[in-house]
DSSP file (Angstrom, degrees, kcal/mol; ACC not computed):
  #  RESIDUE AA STRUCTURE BP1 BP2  ACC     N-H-->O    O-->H-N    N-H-->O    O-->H-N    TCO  KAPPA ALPHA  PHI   PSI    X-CA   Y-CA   Z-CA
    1    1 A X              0   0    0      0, 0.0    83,-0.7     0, 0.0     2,-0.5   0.000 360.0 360.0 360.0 -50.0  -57.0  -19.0  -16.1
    2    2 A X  E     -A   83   0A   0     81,-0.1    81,-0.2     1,-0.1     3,-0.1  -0.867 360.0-167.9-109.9 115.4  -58.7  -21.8  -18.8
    3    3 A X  E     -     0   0A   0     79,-3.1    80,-0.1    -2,-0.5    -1,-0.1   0.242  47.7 -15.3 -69.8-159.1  -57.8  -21.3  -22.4
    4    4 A X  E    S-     0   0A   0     77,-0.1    78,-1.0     1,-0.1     2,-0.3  -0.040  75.8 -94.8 -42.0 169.1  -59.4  -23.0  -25.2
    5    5 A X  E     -A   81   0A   0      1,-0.2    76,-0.2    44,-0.2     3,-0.1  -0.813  34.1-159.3 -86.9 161.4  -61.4  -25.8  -24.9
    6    6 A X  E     -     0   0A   0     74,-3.0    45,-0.4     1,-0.4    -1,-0.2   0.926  57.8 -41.8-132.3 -94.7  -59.0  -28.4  -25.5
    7    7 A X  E     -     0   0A   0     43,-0.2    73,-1.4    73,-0.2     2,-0.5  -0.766  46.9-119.6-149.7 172.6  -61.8  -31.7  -26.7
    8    8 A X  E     -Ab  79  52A   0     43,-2.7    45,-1.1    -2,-0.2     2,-0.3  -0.982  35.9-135.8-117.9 105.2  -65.1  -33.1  -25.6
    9    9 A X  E     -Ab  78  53A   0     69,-0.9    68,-2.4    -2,-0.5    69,-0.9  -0.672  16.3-161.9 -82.2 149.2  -64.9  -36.7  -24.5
   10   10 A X  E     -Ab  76  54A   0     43,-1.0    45,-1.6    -2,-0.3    66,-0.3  -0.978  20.2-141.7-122.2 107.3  -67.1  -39.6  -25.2
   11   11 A X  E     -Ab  75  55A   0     64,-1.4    64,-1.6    -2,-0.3     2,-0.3  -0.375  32.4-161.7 -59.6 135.4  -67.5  -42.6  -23.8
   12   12 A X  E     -A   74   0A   0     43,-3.5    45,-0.2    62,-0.2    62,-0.2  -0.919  25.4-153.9-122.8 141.1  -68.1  -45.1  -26.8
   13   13 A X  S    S+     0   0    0     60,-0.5     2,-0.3    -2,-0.3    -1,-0.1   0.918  98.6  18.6 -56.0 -42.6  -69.6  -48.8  -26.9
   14   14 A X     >  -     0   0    0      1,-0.1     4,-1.9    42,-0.0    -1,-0.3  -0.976  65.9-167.3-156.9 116.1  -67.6  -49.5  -30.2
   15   15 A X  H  > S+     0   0    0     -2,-0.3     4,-2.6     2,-0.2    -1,-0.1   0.788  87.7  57.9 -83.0 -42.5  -64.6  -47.3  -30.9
   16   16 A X  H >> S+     0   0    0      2,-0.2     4,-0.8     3,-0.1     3,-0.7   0.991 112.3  41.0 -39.2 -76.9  -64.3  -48.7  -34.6
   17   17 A X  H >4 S+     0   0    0      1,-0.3     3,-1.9     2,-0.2     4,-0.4   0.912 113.6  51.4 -71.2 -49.2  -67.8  -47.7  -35.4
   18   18 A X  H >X S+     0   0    0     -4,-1.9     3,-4.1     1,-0.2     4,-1.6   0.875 110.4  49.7 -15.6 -72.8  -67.7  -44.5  -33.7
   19   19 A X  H << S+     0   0    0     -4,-2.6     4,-0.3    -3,-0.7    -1,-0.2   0.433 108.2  51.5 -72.2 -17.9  -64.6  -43.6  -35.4
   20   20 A X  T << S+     0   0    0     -3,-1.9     4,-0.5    -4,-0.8    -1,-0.4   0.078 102.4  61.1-116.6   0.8  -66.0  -44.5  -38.9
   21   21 A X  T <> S+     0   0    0     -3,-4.1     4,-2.9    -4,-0.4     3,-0.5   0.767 107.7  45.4 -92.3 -36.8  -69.2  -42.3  -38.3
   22   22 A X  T  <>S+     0   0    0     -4,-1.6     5,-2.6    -5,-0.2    -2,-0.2   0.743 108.2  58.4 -65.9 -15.9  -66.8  -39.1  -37.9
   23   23 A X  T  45S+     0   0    0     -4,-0.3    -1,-0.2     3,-0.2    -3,-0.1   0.785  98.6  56.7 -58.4 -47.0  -65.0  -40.2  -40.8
   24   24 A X  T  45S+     0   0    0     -4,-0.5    -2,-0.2    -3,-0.5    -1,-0.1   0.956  99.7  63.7  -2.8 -89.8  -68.0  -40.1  -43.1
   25   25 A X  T  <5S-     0   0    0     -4,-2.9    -1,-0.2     1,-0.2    -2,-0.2   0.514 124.0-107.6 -57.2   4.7  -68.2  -37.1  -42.1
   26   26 A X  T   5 +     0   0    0      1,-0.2    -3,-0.2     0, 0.0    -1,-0.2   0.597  69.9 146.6  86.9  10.0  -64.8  -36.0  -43.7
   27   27 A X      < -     0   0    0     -5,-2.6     2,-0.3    20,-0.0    -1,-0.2  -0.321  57.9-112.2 -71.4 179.2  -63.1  -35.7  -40.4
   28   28 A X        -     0   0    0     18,-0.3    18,-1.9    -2,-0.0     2,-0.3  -0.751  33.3-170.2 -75.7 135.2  -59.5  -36.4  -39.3
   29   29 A X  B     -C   45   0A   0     -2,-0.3    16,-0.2    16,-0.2     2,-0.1  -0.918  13.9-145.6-131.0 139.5  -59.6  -39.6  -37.0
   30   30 A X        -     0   0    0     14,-1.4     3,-0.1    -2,-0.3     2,-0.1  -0.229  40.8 -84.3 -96.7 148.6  -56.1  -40.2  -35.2
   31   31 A X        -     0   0    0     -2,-0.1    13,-0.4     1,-0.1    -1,-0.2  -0.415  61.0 -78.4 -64.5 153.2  -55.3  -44.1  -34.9
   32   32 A X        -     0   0    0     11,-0.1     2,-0.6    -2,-0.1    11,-0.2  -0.334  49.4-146.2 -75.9 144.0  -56.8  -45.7  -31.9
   33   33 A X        -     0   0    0      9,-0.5     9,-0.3    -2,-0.1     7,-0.1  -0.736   7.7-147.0-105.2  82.6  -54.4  -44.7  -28.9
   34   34 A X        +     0   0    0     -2,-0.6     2,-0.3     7,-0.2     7,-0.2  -0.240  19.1 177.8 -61.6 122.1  -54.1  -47.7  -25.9
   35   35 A X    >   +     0   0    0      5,-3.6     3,-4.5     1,-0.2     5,-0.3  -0.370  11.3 167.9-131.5  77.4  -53.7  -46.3  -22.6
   36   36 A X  G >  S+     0   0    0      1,-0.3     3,-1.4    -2,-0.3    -1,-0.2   0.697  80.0  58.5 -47.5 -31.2  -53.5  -48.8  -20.0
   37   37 A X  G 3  S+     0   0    0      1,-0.3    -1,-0.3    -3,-0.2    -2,-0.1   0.642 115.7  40.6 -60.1 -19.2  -52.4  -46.7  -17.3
   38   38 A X  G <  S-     0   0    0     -3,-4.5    -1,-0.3     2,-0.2    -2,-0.2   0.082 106.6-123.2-108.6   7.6  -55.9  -44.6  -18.1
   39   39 A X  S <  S+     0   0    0     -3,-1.4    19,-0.8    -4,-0.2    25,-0.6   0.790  73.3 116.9  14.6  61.5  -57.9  -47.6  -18.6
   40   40 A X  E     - D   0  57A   0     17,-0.3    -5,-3.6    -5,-0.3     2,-0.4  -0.972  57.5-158.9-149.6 134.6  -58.8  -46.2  -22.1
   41   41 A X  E     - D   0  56A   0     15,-2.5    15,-1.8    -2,-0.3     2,-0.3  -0.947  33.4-176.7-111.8 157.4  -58.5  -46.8  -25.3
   42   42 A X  E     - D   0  55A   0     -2,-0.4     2,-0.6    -9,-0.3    -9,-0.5  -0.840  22.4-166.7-158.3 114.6  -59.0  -43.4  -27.1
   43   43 A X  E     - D   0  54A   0     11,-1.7    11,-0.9    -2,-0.3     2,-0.3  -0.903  21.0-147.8-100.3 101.3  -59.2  -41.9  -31.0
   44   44 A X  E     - D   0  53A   0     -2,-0.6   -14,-1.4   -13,-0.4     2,-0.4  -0.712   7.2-155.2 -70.7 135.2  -58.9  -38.3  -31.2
   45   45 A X  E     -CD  29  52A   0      7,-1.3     7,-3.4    -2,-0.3     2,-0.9  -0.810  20.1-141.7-110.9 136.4  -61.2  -36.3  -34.5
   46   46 A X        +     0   0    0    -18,-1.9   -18,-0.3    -2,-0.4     5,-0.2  -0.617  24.6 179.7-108.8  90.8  -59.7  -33.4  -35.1
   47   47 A X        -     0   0    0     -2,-0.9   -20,-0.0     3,-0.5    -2,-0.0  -0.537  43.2-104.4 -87.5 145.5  -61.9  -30.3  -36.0
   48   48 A X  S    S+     0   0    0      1,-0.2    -1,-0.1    -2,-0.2     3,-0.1   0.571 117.1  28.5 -32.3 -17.5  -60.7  -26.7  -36.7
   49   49 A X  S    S-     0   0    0      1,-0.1   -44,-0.2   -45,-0.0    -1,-0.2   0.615 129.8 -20.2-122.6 -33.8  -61.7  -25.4  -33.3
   50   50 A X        -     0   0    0    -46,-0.1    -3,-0.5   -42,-0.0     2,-0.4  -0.596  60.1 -95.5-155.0-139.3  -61.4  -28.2  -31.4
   51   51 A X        -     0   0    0    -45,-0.4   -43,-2.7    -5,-0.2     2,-0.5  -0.992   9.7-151.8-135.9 144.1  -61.2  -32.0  -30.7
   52   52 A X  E     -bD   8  45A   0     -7,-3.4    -7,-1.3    -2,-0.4     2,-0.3  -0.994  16.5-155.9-109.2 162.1  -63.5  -34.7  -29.7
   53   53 A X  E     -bD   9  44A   0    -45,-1.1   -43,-1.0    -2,-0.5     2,-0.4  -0.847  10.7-155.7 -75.3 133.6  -61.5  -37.9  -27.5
   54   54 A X  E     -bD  10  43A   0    -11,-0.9   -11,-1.7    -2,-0.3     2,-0.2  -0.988  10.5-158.2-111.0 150.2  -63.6  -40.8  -28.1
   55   55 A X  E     +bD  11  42A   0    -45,-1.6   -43,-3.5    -2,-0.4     2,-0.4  -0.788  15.6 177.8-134.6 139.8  -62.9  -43.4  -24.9
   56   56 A X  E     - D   0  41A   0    -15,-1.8   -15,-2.5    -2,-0.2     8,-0.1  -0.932  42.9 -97.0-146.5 125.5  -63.6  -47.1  -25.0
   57   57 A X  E     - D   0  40A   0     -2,-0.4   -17,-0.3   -45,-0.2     2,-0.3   0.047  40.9-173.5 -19.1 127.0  -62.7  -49.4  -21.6
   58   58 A X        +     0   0    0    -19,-0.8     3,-0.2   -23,-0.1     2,-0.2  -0.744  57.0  10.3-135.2 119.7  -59.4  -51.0  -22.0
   59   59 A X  S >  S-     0   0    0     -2,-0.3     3,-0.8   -20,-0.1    -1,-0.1  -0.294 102.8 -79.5 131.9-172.0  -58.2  -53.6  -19.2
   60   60 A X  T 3  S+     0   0    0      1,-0.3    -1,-0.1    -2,-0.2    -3,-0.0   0.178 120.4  62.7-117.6  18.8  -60.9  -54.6  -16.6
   61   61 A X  T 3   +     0   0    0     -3,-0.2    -1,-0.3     4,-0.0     2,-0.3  -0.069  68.5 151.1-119.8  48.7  -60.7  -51.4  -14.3
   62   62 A X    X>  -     0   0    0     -3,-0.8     3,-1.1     1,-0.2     4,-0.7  -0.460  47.3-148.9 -61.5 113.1  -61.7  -49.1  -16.6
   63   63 A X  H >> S+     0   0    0     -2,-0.3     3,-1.8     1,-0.3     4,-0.9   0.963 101.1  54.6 -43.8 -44.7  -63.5  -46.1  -15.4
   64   64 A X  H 3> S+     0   0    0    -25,-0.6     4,-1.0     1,-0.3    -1,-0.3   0.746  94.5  65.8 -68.3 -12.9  -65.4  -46.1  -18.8
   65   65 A X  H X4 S+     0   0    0     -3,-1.1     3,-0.6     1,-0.2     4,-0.3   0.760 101.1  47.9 -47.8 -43.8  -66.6  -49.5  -18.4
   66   66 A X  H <X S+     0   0    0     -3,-1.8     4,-0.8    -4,-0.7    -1,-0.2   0.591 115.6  49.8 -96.2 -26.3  -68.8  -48.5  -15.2
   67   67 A X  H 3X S+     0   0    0     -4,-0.9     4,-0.7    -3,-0.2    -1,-0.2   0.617 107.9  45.0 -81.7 -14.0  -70.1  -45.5  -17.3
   68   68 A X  H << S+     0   0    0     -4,-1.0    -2,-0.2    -3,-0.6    -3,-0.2   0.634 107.1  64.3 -94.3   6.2  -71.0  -47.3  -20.2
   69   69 A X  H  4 S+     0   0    0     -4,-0.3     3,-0.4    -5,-0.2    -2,-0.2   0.901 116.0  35.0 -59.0 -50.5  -72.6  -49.8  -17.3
   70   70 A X  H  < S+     0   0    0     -4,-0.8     2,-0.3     1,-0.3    -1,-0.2   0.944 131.6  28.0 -76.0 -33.3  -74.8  -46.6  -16.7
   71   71 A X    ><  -     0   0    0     -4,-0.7     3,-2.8     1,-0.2    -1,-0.3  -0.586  66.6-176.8-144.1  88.0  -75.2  -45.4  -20.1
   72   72 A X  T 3  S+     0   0    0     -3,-0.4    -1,-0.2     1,-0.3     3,-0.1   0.726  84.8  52.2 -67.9 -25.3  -75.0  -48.3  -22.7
   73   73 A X  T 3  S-     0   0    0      1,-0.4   -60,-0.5   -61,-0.1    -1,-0.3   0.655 113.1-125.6 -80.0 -35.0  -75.2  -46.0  -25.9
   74   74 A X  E <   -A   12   0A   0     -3,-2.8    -1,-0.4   -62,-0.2     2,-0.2  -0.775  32.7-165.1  97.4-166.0  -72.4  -43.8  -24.6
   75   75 A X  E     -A   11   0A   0    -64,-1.6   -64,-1.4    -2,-0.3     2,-0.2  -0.826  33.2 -48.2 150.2 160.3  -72.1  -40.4  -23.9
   76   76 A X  E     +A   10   0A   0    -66,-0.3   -66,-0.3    -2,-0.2     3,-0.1  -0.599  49.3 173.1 -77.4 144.3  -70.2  -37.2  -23.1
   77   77 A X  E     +     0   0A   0    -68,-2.4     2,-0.3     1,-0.5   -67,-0.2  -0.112  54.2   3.0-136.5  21.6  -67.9  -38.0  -20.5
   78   78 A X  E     -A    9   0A   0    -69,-0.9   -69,-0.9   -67,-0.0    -1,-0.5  -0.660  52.0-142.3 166.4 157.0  -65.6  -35.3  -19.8
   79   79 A X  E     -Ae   8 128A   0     48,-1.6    50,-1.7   -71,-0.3     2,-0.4  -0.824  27.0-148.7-125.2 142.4  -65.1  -31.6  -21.2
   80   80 A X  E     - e   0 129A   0    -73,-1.4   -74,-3.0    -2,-0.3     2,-0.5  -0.771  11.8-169.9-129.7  97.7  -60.8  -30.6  -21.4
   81   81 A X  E     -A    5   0A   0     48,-2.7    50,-0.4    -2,-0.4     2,-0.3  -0.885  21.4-127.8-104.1 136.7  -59.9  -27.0  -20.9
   82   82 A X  E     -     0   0A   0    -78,-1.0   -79,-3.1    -2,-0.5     2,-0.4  -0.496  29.7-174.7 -63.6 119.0  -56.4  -26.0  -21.7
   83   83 A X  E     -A    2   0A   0     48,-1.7    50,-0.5    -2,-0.3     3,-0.3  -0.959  27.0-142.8-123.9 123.1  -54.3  -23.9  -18.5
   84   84 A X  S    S+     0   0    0    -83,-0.7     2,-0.5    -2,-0.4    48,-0.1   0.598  91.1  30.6 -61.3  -1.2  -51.3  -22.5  -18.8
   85   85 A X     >  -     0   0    0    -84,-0.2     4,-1.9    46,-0.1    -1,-0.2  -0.886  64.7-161.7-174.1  91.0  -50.3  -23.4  -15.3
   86   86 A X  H  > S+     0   0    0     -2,-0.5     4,-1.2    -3,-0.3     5,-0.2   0.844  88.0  52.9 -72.2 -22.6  -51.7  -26.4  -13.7
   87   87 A X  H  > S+     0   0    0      2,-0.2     4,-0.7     3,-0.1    -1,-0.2   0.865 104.3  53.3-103.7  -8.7  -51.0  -25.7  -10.4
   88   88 A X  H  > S+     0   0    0      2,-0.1     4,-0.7     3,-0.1    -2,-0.2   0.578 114.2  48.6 -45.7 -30.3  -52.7  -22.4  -10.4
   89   89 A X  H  X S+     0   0    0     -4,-1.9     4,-1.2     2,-0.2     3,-0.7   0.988 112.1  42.3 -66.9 -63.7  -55.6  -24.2  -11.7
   90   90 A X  H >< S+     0   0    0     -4,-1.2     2,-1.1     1,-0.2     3,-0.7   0.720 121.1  43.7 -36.2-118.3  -55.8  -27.0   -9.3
   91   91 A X  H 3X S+     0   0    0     -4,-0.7     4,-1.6    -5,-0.2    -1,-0.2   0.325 113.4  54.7 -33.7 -26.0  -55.0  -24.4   -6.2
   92   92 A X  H >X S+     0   0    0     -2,-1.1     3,-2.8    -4,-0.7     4,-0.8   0.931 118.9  34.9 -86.5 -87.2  -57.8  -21.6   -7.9
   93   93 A X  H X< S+     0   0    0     -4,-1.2     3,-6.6    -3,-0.7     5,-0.4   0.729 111.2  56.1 -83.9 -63.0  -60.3  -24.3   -7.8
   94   94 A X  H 34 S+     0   0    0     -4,-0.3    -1,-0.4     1,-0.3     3,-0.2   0.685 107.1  56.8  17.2 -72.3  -59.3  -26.1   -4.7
   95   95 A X  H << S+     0   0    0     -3,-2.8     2,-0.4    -4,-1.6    -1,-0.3   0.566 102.4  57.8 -63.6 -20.1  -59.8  -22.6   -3.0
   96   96 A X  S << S-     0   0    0     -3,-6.6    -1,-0.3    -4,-0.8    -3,-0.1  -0.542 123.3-100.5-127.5  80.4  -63.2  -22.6   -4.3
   97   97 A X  S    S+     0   0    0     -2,-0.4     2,-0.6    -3,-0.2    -3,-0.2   0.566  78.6 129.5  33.3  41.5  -64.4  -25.6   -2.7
   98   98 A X        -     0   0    0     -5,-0.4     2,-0.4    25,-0.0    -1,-0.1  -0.851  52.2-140.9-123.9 143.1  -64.1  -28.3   -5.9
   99   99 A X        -     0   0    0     -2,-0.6    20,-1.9    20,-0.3     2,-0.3  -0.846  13.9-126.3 -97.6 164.9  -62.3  -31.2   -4.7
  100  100 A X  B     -F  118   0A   0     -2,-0.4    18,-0.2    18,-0.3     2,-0.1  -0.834  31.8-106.9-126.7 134.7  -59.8  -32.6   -7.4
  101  101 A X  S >  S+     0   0    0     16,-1.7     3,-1.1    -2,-0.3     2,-0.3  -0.400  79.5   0.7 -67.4 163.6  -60.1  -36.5   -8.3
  102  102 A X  T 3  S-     0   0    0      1,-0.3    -2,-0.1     2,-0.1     0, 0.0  -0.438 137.5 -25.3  57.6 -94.9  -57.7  -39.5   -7.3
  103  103 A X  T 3  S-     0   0    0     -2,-0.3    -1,-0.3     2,-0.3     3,-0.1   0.541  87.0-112.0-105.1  -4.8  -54.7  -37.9   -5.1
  104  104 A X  S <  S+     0   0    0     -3,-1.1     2,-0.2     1,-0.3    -2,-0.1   0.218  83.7 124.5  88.2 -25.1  -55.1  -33.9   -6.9
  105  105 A X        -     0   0    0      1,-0.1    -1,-0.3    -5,-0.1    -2,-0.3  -0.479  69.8-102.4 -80.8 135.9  -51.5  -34.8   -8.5
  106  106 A X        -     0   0    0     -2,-0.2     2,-0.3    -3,-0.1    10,-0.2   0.125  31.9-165.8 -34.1 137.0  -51.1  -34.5  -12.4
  107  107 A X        -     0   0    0      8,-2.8     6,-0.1     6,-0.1     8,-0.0  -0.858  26.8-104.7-149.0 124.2  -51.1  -37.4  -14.2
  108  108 A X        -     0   0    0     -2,-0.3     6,-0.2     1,-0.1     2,-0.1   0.014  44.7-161.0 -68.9 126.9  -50.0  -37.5  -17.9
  109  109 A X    >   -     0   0    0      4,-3.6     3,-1.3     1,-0.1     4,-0.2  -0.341  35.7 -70.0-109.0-154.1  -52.6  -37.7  -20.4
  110  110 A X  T 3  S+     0   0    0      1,-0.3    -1,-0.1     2,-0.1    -2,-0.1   0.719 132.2  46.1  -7.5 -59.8  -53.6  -38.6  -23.9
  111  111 A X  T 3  S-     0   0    0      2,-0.2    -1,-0.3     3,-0.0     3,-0.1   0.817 114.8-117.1 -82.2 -36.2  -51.7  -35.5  -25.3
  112  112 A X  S <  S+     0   0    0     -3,-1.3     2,-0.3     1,-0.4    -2,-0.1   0.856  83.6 118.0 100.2  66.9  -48.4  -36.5  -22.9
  113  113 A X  S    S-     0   0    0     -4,-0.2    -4,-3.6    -6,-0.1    -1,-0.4  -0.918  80.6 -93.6-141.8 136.6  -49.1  -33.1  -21.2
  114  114 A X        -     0   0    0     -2,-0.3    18,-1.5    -6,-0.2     2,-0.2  -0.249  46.4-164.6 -68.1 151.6  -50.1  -33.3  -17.2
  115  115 A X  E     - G   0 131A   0     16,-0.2    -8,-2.8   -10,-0.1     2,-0.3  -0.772  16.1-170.1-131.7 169.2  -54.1  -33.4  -16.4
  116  116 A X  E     - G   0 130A   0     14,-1.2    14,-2.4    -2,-0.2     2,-0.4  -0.884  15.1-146.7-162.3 112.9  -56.0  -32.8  -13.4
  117  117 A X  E     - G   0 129A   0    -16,-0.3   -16,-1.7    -2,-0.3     2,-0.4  -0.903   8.6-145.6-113.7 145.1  -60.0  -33.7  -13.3
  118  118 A X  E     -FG 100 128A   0     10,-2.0    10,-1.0    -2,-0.4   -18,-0.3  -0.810  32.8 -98.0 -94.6 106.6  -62.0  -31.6  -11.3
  119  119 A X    >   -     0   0    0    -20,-1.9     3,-1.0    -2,-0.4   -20,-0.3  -0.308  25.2-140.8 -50.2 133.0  -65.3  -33.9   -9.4
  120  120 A X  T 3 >S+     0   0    0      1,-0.2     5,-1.0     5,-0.2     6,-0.5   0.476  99.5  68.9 -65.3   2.4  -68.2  -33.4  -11.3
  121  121 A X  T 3 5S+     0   0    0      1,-0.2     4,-0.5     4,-0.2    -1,-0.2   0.866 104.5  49.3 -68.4 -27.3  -70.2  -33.2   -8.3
  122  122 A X  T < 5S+     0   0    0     -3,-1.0    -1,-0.2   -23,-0.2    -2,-0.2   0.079 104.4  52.1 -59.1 -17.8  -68.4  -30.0   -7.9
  123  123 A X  T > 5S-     0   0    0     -3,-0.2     3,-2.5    -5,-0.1    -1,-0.2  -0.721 128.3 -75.2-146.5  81.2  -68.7  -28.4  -11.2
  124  124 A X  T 3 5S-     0   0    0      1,-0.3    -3,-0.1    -2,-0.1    -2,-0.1   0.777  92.3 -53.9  11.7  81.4  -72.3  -28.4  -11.7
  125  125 A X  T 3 <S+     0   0    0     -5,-1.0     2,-0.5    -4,-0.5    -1,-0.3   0.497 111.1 121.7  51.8   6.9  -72.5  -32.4  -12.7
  126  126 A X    <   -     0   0    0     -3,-2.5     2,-0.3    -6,-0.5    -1,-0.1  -0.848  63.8-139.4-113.9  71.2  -69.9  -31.7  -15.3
  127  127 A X        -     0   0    0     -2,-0.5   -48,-1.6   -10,-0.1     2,-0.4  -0.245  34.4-162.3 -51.9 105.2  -66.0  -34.1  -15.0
  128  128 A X  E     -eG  79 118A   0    -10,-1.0   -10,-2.0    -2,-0.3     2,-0.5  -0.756  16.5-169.0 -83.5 115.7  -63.9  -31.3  -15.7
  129  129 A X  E     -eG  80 117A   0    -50,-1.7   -48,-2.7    -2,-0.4     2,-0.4  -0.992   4.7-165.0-112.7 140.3  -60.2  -31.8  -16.8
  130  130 A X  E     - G   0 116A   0    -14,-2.4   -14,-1.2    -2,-0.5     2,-0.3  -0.966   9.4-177.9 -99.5 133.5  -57.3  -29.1  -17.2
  131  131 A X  E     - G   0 115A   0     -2,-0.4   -48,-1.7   -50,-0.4     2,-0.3  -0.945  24.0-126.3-105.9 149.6  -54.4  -29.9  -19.0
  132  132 A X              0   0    0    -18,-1.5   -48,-0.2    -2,-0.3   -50,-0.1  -0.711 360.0 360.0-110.3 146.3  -51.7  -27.7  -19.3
  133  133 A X              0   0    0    -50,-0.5   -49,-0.2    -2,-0.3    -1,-0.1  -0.057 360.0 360.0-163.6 360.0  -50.3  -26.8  -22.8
C-alpha cells in the first residue's frame, strides 16, 4: 500500500537559516513556498532518495506555531509516504482503528497532490501523511 517515503518534515524557528544550513551542505533548496490555506510556509531540500519539507507558521492559526510553542528549537513534525490510491489508504487504515485528522477528506498539499494525515496518537506518536502520486 505506502511507496516511498515521500519527505520528512520539520518544524523550523527561522526558515531562512534553516534553509542556509542545508545549502552549506551542497543541497538543492526550492524557494520558500507560502501556503496560507496550510498555515505554512515551507522550503523543500531535495536529496537523491528523498526530501526534507521544512515548515515555519504563516498566518496566526498555524498548526506549527503551537508546536514550535512546545518545542522552540523545532523538530520533526510529520513523516510523508507516497500511495497510489488515497482512498485505499485512508479506508485500510480507518479499518485498523487510526482515526484520520480534520474531516478524513484530502486536502491538496505542498506537492498539489491530495494528502490525508493519519493522528499520531494512532500511529505510535508518529503524524503520518499519505499523499498520492
Amino acid at each position: 500500500m505506502i511507496n516511498r517515503l515521500n519527505h520528512v518534515a520539520i518544524a523550523v524557528p527561522n526558515l531562512e537559516k534553516a534553509s542556509e544550513q542545508y545549502r552549506v551542505l551542497g543541497a538543492s533548496v526550492s524557494n520558500r513556498q507560502d501556503l496560507p490555506e496550510h498555515g505554512v510556509s515551507v522550503v523543500f531540500i531535495t536529496l537523491p532518495n528523498t526530501k526534507i519539507e521544512l515548515l515555519h507558521p504563516f498566518g496566526e492559526n498555524s498548526p506549527i506555531a503551537s508546536f514550535l510553542d512546545r518545542n522552540p528549537s523545532g523538530g520533526i513534525h510529520h513523516i510523508c509516504f507516497e500511495v497510489d490510491s488515497l482512498q485505499d489508504a485512508s479506508q485500510t487504515v480507518v479499518d485498523h482503528g487510526v482515526r484520520l485528522l480534520g474531516t478524513g477528506e484530502p486536502r491538496i498539499g505542498a506537492h498539489g497532490n491530495p494528502v490525508v494525515f493519519a493522528h499520531p496518537k494512532d500511529f505510535q506518536g508518529v503524524l503520518v501523511e499519505f499523499e498520492q502520486c
